[in-house]
N, C-alpha and C positions, 0 to 999 in steps of 0.2 A: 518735513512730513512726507515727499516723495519716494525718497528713499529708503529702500529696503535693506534688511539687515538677514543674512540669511546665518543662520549657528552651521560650527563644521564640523561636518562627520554625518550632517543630515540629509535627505534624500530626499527634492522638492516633493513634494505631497500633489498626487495623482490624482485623476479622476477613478480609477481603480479602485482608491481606499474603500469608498462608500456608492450607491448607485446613485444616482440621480431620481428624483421625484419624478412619477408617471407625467406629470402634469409639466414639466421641464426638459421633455426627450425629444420634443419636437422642434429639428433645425435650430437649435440655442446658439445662445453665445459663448462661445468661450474663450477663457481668459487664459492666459499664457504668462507667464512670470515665471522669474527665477527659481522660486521657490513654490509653487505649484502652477501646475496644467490642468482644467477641467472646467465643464460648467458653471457656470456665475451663482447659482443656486447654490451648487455645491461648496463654493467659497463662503457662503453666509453660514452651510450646515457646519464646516470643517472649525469656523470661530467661533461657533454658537454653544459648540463643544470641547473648547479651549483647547483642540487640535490644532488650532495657527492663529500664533496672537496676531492683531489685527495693527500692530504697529510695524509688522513688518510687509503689509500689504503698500505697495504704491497703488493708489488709487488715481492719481493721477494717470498714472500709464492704462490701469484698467479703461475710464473716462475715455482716454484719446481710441483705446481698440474698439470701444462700440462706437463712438462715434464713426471712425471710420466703416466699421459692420453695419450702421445701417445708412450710412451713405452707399456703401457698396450694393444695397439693397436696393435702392434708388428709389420708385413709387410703387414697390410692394413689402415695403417695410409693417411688421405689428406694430399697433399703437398699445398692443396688450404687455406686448414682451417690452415698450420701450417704456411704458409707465411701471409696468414690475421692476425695472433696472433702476427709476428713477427711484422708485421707495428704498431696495437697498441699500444704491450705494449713498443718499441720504443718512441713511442708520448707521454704513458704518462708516461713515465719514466722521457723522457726532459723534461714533461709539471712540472712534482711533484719537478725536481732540479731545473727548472727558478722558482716556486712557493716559494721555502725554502731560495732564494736569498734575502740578506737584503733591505728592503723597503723605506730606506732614498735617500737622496740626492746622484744623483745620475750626479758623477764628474769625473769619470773615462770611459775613453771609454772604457774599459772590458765589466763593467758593462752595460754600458748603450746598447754596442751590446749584451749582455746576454738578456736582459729585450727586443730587440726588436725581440732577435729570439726565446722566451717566445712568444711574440705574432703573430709569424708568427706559432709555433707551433699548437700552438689554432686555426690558420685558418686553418692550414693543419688537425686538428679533425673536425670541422667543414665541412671540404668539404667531410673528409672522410663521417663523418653521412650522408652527400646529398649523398654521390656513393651508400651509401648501401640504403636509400632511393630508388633511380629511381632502383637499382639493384631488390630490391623487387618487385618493380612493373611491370618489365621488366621480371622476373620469374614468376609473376599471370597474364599476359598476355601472355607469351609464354603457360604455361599450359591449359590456354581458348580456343588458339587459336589451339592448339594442338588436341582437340576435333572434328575439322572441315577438311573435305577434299574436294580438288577440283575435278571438272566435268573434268574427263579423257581421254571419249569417245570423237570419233569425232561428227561430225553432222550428223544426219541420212538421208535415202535418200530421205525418203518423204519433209525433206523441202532442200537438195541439189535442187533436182530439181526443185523449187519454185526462185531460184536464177536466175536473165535474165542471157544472156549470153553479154559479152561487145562485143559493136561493134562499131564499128571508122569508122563514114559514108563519112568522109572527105579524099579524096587524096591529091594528090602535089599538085596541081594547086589550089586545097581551101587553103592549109597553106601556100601558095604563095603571096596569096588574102589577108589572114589575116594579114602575115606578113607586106606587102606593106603599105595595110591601119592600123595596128599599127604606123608603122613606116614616115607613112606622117605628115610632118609640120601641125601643128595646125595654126589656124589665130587668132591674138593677139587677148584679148578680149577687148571689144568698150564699154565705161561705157555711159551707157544712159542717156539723159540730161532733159528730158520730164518729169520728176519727178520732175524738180526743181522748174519751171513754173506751178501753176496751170492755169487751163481753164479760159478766160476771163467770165465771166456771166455779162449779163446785167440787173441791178437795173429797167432800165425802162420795159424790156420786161417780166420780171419775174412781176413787176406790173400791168403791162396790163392781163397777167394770171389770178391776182387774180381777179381784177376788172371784168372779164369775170365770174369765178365762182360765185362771192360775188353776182351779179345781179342774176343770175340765184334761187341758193340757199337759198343767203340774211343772212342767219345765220349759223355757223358755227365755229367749235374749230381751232384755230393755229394749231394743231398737225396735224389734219384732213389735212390742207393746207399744210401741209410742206411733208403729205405721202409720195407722189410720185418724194423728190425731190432726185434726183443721188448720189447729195456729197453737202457737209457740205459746200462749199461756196454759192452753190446753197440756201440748206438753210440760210445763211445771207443775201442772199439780195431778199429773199420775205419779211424777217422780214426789212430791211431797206424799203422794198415798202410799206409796212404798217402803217410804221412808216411816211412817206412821204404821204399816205391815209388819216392817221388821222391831217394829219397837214392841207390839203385842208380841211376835215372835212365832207371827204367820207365814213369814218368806224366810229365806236365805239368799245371803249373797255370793256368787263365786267370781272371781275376777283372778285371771291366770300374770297379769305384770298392770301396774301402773299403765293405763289412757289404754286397755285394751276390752275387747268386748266384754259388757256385764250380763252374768245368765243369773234368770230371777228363779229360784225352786219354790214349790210350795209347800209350808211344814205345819199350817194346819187343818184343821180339823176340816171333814166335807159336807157336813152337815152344821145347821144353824147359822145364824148371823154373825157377822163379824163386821164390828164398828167401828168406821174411821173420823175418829174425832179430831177438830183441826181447828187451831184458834182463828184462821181466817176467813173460815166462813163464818166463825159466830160474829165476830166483829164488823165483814162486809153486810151478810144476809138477817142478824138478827134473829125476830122471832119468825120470818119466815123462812128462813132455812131451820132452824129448829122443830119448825112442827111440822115442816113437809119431809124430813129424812131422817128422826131422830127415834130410835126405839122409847114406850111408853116405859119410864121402869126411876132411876138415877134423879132426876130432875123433879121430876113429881115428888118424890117420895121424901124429898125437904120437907116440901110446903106442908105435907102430912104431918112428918114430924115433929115440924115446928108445932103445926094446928095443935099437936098433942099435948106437947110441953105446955103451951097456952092456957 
């Protein structure tokens, strides 16, 4: 397991390839071998990324150079740096003997637990790379941050005294008040029912409207007619009067193309009444839309009639 196996035509693997973690650049150890030269960190980054299999590492000879690195160190040796060394090469110690394990069929639960704590090994390199990762980072932001100091002083007095002074203009008898009318029953809410029902609008009297302007005017656009009207029911039933206009054969229509402006003309007569009868007021408004808009003449003169035939 000492022994290294270096492939030919390759070029031991440097400290160059990759940098070293922030966290790693201070007076480290480095390993020297055949087949790479650089930081010990950087050895764990180089297998971690299946850039150097770890069965060609002698770890043994690694072991004997730090040992001797931090005898050379004497009594100002890390106990930081020598417990980081000891969880590595730990890891790929176990990583380099689950690696040398036979790679067949695998029928023996020995094995088969050797081979799955082989790959928990590997996670545990893996997560180590993340620690020294955010570790680095957590060291080049501590040093950034390190540059900057906070405002120590208090406030001065030129703008102390720019501060109001609080004042609570309220006694007992206000938080008494308050309290009370917090503390009163609300009255249920009442949902409104006027919204359900729109406005009755009458088809005859929104016609007699038009008929009033049409004479006067004579010509004029639907839109024109429909300005002033409140709400949208309203606007339907000038256009049902119109409609009811042109059927006596009191308007005309002109419309120069299909969905373009409609002009309303007036064709008749400018004297006398002119009746807009509409089945939806008689069936909304009954007999009182009947006897409040309806000429005396047509209606009556049944019941006559009839009295007569009688």
């Amino acid at each position: 397991m000492t022994d290294h196996v270096s492939v030919p035509g390759d070029e031991p693997a440097r400290a160059e390839e990759e940098p070293a973690p922030a966290i790693g650049r201070r007076n480290t150890f480095t390993v020297r071998l055949e087949n790479f030269e650089g930081p010990f960190d950087l050895l764990l980054g180089l297998i971690s990324k299946h850039k150097l299999d770890v069965t060609e590492v002698a770890l043994s000879v690694v072991t004997d150079e730090f040992i001797a690195y931090i005898r050379a160190k004497g009594p100002e040796w890390d106990l930081d740096q020598t417990t980081e060394f000891l969880l590595v090469a730990s890891t790929l110690l176990d990583l380099k003997a689950a690696r040398l394990l036979p790679q067949g069929e695998v029928e023996d639960e020995e094995d088969l637990a050797l081979l799955e704590a082989r790959d928990l090994l590997f996670a545990r390199l893996l997560q180590y790379r993340a620690y020294k990762q955010v570790g680095g980072l957590l060291a080049e932001r501590m040093t950034r941050e390190a540059r900057r100091f906070p405002r120590a002083v208090g406030l001065e007095d030129r703008f102390a005294k720019l501060l109001p002074e609080v004042l609570i203009g309220l006694g007992v008898d206000d938080f008494a008040r308050l309290a009370a009318r917090a503390m009163r029953p609300r009255p249920e809410p009442v949902v409104s029912l006027t919204h359900i029902h729109a406005p009755r609008v009458s088809v005859r009297e929104q016609g007699a409207i038009l008929v009033e302007r049409l004479r006067r005017i004579r010509s004029t656009t639907f839109r024109a007619l429909v300005a002033d009207s409140p709400n949208v029911v309203t606007t339907i039933a000038r256009f049902l009067a119109l409609l009811e206009l042109f059927r006596e054969g009191a308007v005309t229509f002109e419309q120069a193309e299909a969905l373009a402006e409609l002009t309303v003309r007036w064709a008749g007569s400018d004297e006398g009444a002119v009746t807009v009868s509409d089945e939806f007021d008689e069936q909304d408004g009954g007999g009182e839309q009947d006897g409040g808009g309806q000429e005396p003449g047509d209606e009556q003169a049944e019941p006559d009639s009839t009295g007569d035939s009688t």
